[in-house]
N, C-alpha and C positions, 0 to 999 in steps of 0.2 A: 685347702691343704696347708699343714706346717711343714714338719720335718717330713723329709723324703727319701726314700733308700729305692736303689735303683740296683740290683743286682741284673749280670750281663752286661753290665754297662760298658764295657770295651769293645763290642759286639756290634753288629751294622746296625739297629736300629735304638738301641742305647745308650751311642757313642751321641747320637745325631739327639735324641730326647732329653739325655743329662744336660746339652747345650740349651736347649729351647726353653726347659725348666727354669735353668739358673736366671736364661733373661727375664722371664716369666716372677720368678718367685725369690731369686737371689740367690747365687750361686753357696751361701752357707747352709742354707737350706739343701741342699743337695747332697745327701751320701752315697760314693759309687762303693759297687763289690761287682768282684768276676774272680776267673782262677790264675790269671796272669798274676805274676809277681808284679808289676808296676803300671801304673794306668800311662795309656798313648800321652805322647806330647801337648795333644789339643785339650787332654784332660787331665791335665799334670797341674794345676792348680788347687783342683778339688778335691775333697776329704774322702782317701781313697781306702778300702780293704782287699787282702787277696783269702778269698774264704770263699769253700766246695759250699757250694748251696744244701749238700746231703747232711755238713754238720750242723746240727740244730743248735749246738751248744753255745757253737762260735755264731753263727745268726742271731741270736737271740742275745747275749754279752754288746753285739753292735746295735740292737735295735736299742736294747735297753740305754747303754751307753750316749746316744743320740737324741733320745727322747723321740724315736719315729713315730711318726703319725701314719702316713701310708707308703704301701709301697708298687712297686712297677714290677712286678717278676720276670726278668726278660731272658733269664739265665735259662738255656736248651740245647739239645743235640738236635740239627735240623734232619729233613728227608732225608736227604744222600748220605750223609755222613753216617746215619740212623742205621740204615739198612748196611753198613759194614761190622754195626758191634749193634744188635739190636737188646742185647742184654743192658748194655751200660745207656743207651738210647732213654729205654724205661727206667732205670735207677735213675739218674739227674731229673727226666721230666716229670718222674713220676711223685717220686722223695723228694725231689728238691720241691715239689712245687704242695705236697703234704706238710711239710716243715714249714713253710711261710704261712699257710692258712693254718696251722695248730697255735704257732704264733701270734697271729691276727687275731683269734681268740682268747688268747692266754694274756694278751699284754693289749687287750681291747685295741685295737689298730682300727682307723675311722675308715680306711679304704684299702683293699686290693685290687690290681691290676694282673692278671696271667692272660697272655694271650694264646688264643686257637691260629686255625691255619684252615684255609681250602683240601689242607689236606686231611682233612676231617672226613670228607668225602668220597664215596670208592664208587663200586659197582652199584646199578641201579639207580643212580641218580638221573632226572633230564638233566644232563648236561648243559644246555639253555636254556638260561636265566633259572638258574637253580634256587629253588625256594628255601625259605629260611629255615623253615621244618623238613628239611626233606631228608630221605632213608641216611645212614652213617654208615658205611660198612668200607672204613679205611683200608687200603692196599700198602702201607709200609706201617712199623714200628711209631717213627713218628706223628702218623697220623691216631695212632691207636693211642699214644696218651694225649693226644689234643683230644681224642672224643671223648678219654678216662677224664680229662682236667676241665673241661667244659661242663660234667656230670659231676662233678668234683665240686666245682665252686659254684654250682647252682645248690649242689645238697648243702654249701654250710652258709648260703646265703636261707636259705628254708629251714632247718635246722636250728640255727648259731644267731641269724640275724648278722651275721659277716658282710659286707656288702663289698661281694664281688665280681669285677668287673669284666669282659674280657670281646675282643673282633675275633671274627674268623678274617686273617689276614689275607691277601692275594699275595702274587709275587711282589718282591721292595724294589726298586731302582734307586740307586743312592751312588753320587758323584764323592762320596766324604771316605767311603769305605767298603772293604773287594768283600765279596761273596763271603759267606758260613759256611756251604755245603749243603747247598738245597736246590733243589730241582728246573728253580726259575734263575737259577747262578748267570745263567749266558744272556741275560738281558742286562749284564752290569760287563761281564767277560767284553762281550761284543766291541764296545764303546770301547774299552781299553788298546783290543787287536786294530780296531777300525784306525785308529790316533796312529799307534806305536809302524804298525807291519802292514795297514790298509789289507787285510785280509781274517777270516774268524773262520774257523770250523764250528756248526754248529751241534750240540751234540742231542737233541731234538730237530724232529723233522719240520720242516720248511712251514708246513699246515699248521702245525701242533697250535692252536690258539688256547692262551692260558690267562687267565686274570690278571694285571698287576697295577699297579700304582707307582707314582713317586713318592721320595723318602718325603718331601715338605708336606705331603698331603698324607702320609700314613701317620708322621707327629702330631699334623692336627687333629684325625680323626682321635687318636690315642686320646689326649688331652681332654679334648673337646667330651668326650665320654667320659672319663671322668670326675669332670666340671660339671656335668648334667646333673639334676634334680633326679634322686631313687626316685623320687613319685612319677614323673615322668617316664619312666624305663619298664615296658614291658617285661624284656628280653634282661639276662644278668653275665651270665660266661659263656657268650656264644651269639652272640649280635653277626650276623652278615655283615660283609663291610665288603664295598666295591667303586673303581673307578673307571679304567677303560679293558679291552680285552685286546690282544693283538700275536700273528703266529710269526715268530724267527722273521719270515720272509718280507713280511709289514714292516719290522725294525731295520731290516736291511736297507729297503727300499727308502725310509727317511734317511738315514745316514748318507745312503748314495748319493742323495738330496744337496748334503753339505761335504761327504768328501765321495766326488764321483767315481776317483780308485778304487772305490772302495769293492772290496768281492766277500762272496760267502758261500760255502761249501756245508752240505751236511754227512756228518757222520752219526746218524740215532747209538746211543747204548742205554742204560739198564736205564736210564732216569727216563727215557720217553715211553717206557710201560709205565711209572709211575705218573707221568703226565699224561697218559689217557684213561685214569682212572678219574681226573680231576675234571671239576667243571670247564666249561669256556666262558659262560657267563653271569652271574650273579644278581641276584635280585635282592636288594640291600634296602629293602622299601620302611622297613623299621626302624632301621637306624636313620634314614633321613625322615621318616617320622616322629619318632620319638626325641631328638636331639639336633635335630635341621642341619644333619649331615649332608655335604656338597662337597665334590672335589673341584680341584682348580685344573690339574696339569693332563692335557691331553699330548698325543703320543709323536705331535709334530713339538708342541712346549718342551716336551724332557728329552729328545734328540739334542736339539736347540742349547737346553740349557745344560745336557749333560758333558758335548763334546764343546763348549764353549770352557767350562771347567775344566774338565779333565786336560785338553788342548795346555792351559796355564799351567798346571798341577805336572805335566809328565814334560 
């Protein structure tokens, strides 16, 4: 990869990816975009734009401008937020993410990156270790364009010869940066309540076991799949991706671990119906086949290293 354009990039997993790249690849190589008028402190050095992923005109002026080689699509309306404007939800995932692959062909771009989500997944799925091909039939907005954008960029990898790329995400855990608005938010909430007031309402039930990963392990997989050989790659915009699985009460019970005060209450609202439409556990056999994906951090490591950070940070 040369030049790199990283839209969403002030975002929980963009903020943390434009760092990883720069070390990676050299931080002039890096172009960020998102809709804020000015990029976070941590990424106040690099070559930043504020432009709606919806205008193509302006997208395409910064690609050119740059000389981009590939890019990271990371720009989205997540679950929760999704389901309060589900209109505006599909315009961004939907058009923003049609404008970069029109792009990608028009100004031959060597790589896209658009990621899916678990919540690709709805009704009828087994819920454990849910297979890589298994039924779609999303229960909110934004799972409905992770299943449009995953048919999306398999049609112009087939089509176009586009080669693009993308994981079905689990929930993120990331000590750098607070929740988007998505369904697995109180596995990042917790750890802040746990520090700040030693108490958290949880707003899923105690059970509720959801997929998630740490952010150091979701940048690798990111990467690490992009770096991989097309010949090697069965799968294109819709790769399984998974690391451990664990419910509210699991999380609680480590933290207890390092701060004993520590208490948790639940309160379920709208987001634990969308949490039981999701998997609990994932079968990601492809992606560690095809690219010798391996996660590092289990769910006693990201206690450990989350309230160890945060602890410093607040």
């Amino acid at each position: 990869m040369k030049k790199i354009l990283i839209t969403g990039a002030l975002g929980q997993i963009g903020s943390e990816l434009s760092l990883e790249l720069a070390r990676r690849y050299g931080r002039d190589n890096i172009i960020l975009t998102d809709i804020r008028e000015e990029a976070i402190p941590a990424l106040s050095d690099f070559k930043y734009y504020k432009v709606d992923v919806r205008d193509k005109a302006s997208l395409k002026e910064i690609l050119e401008n740059n000389k981009i080689d590939s890019i990271f699509h990371l720009a989205a309306i997540l679950s929760a937020n999704g389901e309060k404007n589900p209109q505006f939800c599909w315009d961004v995932n939907m058009n923003g993410s049609l404008n970069i692959l029109d792009l990608g062909i028009e100004l031959k771009l060597s790589k896209i990156f658009i990621p899916s989500s678990i919540a690709a997944f709805g009704d009828g799925i087994d819920v454990k270790n849910t297979i890589q091909d298994s039924v779609l039939r999303p229960s909110t907005m934004y799972g409905v364009t992770k299943v449009a954008g995953e048919s999306i960029g398999n049609y112009y990898f087939e089509k176009f010869g586009l080669d693009v790329r993308g994981l079905r995400y689990p929930g993120i855990i990331s000590s750098e940066t607070l929740p988007g608005g998505g369904t697995t938010d109180y596995a990042v909430e917790i750890f802040y309540e746990a520090i700040k007031n030693k108490k958290y309402e949880s707003f899923l039930k105690e059970d509720a076991v959801l997929p998630m990963m740490y952010m150091p392990d979701c940048i690798n997989a990111t990467i690490q799949l992009m770096e991989a050989d097309v010949k090697n790659l069965r799968r294109h915009a819709d790769y399984n991706l998974a690391a451990i699985s664990f419910a509210p009460k699991d999380l609680a019970q480590e933290i207890k671990k390092i701060i004993p005060e520590f208490e948790i209450s639940y309160k379920p609202d709208y987001r634990q119906e969308i949490a039981d439409s999701w998997p609990q556990t994932i079968d990601d056999s492809y992606a560690r086949k095809d690219w010798a994906w391996e996660h590092e951090f289990g769910i006693e490591a990201i206690c450990k290293d989350m309230i160890d950070k945060l602890s410093k940070k607040l």
